[in-house]
One Martini backbone bead per residue (centre of mass of N, CA, C, O) as a GRO file, in nm:
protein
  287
    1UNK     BB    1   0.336  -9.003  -0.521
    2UNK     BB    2   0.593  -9.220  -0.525
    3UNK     BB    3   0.597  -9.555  -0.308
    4UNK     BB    4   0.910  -9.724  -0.310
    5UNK     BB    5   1.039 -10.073  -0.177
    6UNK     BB    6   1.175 -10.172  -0.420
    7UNK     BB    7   1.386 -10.263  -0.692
    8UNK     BB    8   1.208 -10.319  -0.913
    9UNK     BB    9   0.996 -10.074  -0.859
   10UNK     BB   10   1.231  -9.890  -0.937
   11UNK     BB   11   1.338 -10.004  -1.218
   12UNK     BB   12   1.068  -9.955  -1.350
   13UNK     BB   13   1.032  -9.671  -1.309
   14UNK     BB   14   1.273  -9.593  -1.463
   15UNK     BB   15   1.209  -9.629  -1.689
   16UNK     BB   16   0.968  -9.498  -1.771
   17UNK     BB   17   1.139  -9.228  -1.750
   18UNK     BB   18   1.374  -9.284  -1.949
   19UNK     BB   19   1.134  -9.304  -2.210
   20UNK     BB   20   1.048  -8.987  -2.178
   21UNK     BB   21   1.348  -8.834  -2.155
   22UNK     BB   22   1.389  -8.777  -1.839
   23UNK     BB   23   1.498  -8.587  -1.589
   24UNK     BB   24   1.726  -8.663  -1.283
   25UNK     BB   25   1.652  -8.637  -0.944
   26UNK     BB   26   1.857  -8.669  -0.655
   27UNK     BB   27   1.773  -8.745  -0.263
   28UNK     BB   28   1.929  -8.857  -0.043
   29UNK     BB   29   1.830  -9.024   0.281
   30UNK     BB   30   1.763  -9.086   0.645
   31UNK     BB   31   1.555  -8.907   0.728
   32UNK     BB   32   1.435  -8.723   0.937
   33UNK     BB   33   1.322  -8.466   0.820
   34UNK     BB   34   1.414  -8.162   0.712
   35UNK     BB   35   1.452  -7.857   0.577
   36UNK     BB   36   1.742  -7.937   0.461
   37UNK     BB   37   1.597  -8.159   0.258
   38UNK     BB   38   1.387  -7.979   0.143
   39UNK     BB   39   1.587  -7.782  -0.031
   40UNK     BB   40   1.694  -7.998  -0.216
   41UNK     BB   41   1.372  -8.079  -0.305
   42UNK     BB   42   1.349  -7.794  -0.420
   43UNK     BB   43   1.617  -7.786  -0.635
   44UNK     BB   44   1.516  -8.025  -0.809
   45UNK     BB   45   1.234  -7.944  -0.905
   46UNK     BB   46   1.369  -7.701  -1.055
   47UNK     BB   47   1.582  -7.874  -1.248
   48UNK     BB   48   1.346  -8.144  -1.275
   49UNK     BB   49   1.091  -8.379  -1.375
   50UNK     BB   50   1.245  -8.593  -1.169
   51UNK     BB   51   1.230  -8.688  -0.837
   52UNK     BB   52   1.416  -8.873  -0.591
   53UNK     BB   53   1.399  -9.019  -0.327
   54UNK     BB   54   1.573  -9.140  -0.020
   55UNK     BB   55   1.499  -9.366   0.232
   56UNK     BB   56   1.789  -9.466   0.455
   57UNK     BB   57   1.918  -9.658   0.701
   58UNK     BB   58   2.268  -9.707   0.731
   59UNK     BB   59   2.440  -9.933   0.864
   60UNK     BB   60   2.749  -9.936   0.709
   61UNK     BB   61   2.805  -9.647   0.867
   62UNK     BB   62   2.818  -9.756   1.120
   63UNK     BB   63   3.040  -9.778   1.388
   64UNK     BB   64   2.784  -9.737   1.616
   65UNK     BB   65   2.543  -9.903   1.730
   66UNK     BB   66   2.407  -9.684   1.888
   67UNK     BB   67   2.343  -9.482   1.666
   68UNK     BB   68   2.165  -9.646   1.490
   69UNK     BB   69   1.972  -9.702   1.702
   70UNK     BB   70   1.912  -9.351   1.795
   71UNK     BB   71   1.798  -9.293   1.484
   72UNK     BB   72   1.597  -9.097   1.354
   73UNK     BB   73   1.216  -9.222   1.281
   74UNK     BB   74   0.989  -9.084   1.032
   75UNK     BB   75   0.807  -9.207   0.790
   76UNK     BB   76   0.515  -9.052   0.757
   77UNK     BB   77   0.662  -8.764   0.771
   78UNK     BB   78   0.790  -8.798   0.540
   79UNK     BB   79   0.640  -8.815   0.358
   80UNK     BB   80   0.435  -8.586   0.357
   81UNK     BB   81   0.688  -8.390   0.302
   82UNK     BB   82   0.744  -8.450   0.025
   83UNK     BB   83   0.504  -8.411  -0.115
   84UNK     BB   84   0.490  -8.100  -0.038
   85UNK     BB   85   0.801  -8.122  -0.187
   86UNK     BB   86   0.724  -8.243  -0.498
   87UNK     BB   87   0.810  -8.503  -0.530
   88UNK     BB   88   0.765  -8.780  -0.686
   89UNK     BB   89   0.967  -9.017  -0.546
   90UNK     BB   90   1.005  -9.299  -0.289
   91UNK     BB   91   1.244  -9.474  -0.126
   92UNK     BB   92   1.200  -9.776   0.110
   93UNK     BB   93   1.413  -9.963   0.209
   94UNK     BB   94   1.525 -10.244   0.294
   95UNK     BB   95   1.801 -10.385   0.380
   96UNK     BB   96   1.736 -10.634   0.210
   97UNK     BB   97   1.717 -10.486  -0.026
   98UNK     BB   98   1.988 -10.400  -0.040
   99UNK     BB   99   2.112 -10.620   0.101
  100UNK     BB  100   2.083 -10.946  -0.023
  101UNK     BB  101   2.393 -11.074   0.024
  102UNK     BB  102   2.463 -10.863   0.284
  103UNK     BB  103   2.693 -10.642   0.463
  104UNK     BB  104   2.961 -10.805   0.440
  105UNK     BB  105   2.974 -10.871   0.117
  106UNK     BB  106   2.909 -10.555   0.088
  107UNK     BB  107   3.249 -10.486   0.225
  108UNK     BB  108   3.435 -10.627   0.014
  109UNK     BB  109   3.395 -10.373  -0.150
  110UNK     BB  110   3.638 -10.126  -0.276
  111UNK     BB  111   3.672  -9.826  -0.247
  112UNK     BB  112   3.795  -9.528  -0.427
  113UNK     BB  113   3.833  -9.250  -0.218
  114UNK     BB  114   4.056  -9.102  -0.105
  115UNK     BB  115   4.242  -8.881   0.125
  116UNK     BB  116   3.896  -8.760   0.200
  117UNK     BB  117   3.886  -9.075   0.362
  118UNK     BB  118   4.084  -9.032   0.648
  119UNK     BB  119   4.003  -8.787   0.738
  120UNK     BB  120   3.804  -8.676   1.075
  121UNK     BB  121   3.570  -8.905   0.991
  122UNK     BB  122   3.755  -9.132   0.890
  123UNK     BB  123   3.955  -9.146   1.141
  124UNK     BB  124   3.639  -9.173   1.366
  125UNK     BB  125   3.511  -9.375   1.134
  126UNK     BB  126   3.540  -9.645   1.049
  127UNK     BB  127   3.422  -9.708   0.707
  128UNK     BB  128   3.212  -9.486   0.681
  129UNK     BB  129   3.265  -9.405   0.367
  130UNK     BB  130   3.213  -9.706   0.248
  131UNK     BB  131   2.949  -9.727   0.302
  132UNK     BB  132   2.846  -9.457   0.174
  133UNK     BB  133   2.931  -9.610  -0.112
  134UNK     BB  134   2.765  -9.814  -0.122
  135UNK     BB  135   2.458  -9.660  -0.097
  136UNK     BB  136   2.515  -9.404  -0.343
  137UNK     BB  137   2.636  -9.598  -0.615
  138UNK     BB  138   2.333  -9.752  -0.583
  139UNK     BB  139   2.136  -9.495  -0.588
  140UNK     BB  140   2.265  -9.434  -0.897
  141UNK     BB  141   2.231  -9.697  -1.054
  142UNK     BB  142   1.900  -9.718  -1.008
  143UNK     BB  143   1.808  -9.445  -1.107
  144UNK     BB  144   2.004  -9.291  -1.347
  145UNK     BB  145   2.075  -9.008  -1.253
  146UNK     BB  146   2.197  -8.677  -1.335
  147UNK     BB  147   2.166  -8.577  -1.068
  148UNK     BB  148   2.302  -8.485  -0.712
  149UNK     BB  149   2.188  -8.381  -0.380
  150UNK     BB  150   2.382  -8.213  -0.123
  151UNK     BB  151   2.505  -8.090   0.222
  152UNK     BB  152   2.717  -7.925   0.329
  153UNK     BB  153   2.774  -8.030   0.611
  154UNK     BB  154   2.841  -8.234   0.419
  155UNK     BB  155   3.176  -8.190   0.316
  156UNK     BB  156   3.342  -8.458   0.320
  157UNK     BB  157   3.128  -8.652   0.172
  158UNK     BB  158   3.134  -8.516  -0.087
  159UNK     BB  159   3.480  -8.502  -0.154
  160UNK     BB  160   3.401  -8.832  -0.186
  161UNK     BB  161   3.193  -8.867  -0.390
  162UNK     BB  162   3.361  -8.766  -0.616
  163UNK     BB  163   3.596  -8.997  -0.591
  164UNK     BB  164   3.364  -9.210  -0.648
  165UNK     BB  165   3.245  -9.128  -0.933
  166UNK     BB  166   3.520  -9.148  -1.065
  167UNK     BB  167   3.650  -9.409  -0.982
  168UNK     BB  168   3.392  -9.555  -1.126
  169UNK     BB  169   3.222  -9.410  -1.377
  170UNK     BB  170   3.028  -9.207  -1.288
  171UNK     BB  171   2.700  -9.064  -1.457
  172UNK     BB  172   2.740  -8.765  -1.247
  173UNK     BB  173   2.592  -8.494  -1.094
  174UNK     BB  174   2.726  -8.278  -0.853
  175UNK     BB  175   2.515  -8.082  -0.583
  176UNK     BB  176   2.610  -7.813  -0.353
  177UNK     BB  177   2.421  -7.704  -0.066
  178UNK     BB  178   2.345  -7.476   0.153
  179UNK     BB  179   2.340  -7.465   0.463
  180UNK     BB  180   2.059  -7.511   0.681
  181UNK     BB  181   1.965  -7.286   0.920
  182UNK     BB  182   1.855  -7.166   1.193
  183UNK     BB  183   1.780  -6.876   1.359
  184UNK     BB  184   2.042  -6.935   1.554
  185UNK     BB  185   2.258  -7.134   1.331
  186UNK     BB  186   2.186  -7.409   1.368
  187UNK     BB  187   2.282  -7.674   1.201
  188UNK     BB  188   2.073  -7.901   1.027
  189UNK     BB  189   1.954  -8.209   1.195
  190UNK     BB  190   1.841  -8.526   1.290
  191UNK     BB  191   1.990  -8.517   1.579
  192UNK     BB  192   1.844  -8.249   1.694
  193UNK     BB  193   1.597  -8.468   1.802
  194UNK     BB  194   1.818  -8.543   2.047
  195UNK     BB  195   1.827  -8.255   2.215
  196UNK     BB  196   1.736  -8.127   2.460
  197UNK     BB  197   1.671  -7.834   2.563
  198UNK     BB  198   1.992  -7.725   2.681
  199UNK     BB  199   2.135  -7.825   2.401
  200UNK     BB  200   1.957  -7.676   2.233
  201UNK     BB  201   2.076  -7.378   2.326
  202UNK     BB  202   2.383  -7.447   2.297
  203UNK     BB  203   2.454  -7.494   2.017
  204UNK     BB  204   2.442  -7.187   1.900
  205UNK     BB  205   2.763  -7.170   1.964
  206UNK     BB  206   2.941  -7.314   1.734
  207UNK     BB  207   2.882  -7.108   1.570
  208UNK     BB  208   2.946  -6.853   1.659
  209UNK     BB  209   3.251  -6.943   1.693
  210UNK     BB  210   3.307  -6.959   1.391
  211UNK     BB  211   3.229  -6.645   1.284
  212UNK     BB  212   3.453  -6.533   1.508
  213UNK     BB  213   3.706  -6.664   1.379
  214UNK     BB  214   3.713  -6.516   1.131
  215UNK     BB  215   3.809  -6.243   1.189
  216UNK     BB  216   4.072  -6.396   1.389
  217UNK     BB  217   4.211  -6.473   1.166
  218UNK     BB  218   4.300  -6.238   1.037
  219UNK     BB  219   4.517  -6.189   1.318
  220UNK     BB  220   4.575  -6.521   1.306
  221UNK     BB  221   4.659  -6.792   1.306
  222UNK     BB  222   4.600  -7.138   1.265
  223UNK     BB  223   4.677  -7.225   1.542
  224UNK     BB  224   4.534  -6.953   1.690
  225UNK     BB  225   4.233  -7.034   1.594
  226UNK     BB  226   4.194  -7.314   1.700
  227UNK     BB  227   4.203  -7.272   1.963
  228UNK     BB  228   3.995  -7.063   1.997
  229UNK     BB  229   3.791  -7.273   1.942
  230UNK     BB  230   3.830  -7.515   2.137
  231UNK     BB  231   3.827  -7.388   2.398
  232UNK     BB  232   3.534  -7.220   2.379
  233UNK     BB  233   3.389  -7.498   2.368
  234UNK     BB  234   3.522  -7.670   2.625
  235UNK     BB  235   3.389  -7.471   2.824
  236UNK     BB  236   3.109  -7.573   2.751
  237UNK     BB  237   2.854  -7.710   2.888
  238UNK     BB  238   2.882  -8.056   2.771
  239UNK     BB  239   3.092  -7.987   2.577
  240UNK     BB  240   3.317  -8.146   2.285
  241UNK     BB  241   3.582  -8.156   2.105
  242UNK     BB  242   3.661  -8.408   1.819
  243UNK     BB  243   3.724  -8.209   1.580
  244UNK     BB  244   3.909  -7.983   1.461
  245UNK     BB  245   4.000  -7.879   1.113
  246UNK     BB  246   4.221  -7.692   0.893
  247UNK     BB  247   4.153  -7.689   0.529
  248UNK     BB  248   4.135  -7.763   0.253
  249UNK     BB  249   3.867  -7.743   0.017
  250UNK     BB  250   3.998  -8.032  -0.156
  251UNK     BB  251   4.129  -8.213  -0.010
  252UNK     BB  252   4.144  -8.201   0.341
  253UNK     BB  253   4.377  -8.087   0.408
  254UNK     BB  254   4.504  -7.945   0.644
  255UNK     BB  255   4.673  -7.611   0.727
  256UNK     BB  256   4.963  -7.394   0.812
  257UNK     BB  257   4.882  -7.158   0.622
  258UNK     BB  258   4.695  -6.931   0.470
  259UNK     BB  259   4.883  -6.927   0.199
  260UNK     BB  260   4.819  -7.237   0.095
  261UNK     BB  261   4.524  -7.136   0.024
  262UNK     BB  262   4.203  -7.012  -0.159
  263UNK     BB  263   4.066  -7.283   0.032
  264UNK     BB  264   3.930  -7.264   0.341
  265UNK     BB  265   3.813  -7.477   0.640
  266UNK     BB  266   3.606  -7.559   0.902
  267UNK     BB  267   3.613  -7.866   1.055
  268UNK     BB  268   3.363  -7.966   1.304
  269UNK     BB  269   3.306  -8.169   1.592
  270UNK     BB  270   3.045  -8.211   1.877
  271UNK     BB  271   2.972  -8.276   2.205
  272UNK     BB  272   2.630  -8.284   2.292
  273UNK     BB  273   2.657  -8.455   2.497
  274UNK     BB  274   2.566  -8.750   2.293
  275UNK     BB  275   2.547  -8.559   2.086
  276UNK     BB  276   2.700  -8.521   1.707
  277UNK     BB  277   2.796  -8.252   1.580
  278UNK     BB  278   2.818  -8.110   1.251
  279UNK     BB  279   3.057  -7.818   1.114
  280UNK     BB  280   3.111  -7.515   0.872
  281UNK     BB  281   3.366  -7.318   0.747
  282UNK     BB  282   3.482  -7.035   0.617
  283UNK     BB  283   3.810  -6.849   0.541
  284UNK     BB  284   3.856  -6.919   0.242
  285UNK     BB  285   3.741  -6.776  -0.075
  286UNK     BB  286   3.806  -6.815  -0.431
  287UNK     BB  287   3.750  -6.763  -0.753
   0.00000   0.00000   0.00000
């Protein structure tokens, strides 16, 4: 496997690998790697000649210092474990490698990112997804890749990273993968290594509420299925839900009413203790 930490040393070696016709897959990702990146890496190297991972962590999306300061990183534990799980190369780049002209100025300039990047995420952590295409429209044209795989956990980030692709103009496929859960169905994050033994034992309590809430959804509307979720999350100790939408699964617009929509979605963000996890499940979804 190639370790990559250059920008020239990257677009070299991409040179070389689209010379020989060679398809690529990119799995961007901010490190601190888990089974749910691993999944990613190992759909890519069966679908492509050359998978191309990134790890950085991206400070231009972080809307708080704390955040950014307390994300978990491991970089030689993330080598190994790329190596073991196929990867071709991996980018390691630094800041100023990324933004050698400071993250300020690359802040000037403005995606259009459609009204998927204004709800739930977009609205609680301003930036937030300017940023995210800051990074990864970089690291589409840099590797020059033919797919990217990301994790449906972050469902509201893909729904986005579409609509910046297509008003970019970038020719790339987007594929997106099932969220990759724990044998107690907390879905894998690199936050969740930054969780008590405590507050680790409740976490899987976020999804049993959410595949619980699907049943209830049967017979009960749109506004007392969010309360039966919200209500049940807020009464567990040290948790609060800073925000469950359920929404259309294309636009990720609210839905007042089942029948608005033949895709929706329940996206939940909730504080275990300072630890912020977000999941989201399925409540309809049609063919």
């Amino acid at each position: 496997m190639e370790i990559i930490r250059t920008t020239v040393q990257l677009v070299e070696y991409i040179s070389k690998v689209k010379e020989r016709g060679l398809r690529i897959g990119l799995v961007p990702t901010m490190g601190a790697l888990h089974d749910g990146h691993l999944s990613l890496v190992e759909r890519s190297v069966a679908d492509n000649d050359i998978t191309v991972v990134s790890v950085f962590v991206n400070p231009t999306q972080f809307n708080n210092p704390a955040d950014l300061a307390t994300y978990p990183r491991d970089e030689q534990r993330d080598i190994t474990l790329l190596a073991g799980a196929g990867a071709s190369a991996v980018y390691l780049p630094t800041v100023e490698e990324v933004y050698p002209e400071g993250t300020s100025a690359a802040a000037g300039y403005k995606y259009d990112l459609g009204t998927a990047a204004e709800v739930m995420e977009g609205k609680m952590r301003p930036g937030h997804f300017q940023g995210v295409a800051q990074i990864v429209s970089r690291l589409f044209r840099l590797t020059r890749a033919d797919v990217a795989y990301f994790g449906e956990k972050d469902f509201q980030q893909i729904a986005v990273i579409r609509n910046m692709i297509a008003s970019e103009g970038i020719d790339i496929r987007i594929v997106a993968c099932p969220i990759k859960r724990a044998d107690d169905g907390l879905a894998l994050s690199s936050r969740n290594a930054l969780l008590t033994d405590d507050q680790r034992r409740r976490a899987p309590i976020i999804y049993r509420t959410l595949q619980s809430s699907v049943e209830y959804s049967m017979t009960h509307s749109v506004r007392e299925t969010h309360h039966y979720v919200v209500s049940r999350l807020n009464d567990v100790e040290e948790m609060e839900v800073e925000y469950f939408e359920i929404v259309d699964g294309r636009t990720l617009l609210p839905v007042d009413d089942w029948r608005e929509s033949r895709w929706i979605v329940g996206c939940i963000t909730v504080y275990n203790g300072k630890v912020r996890l977000i999941d989201n499940i399925a409540y309809r979804k049609e063919n």
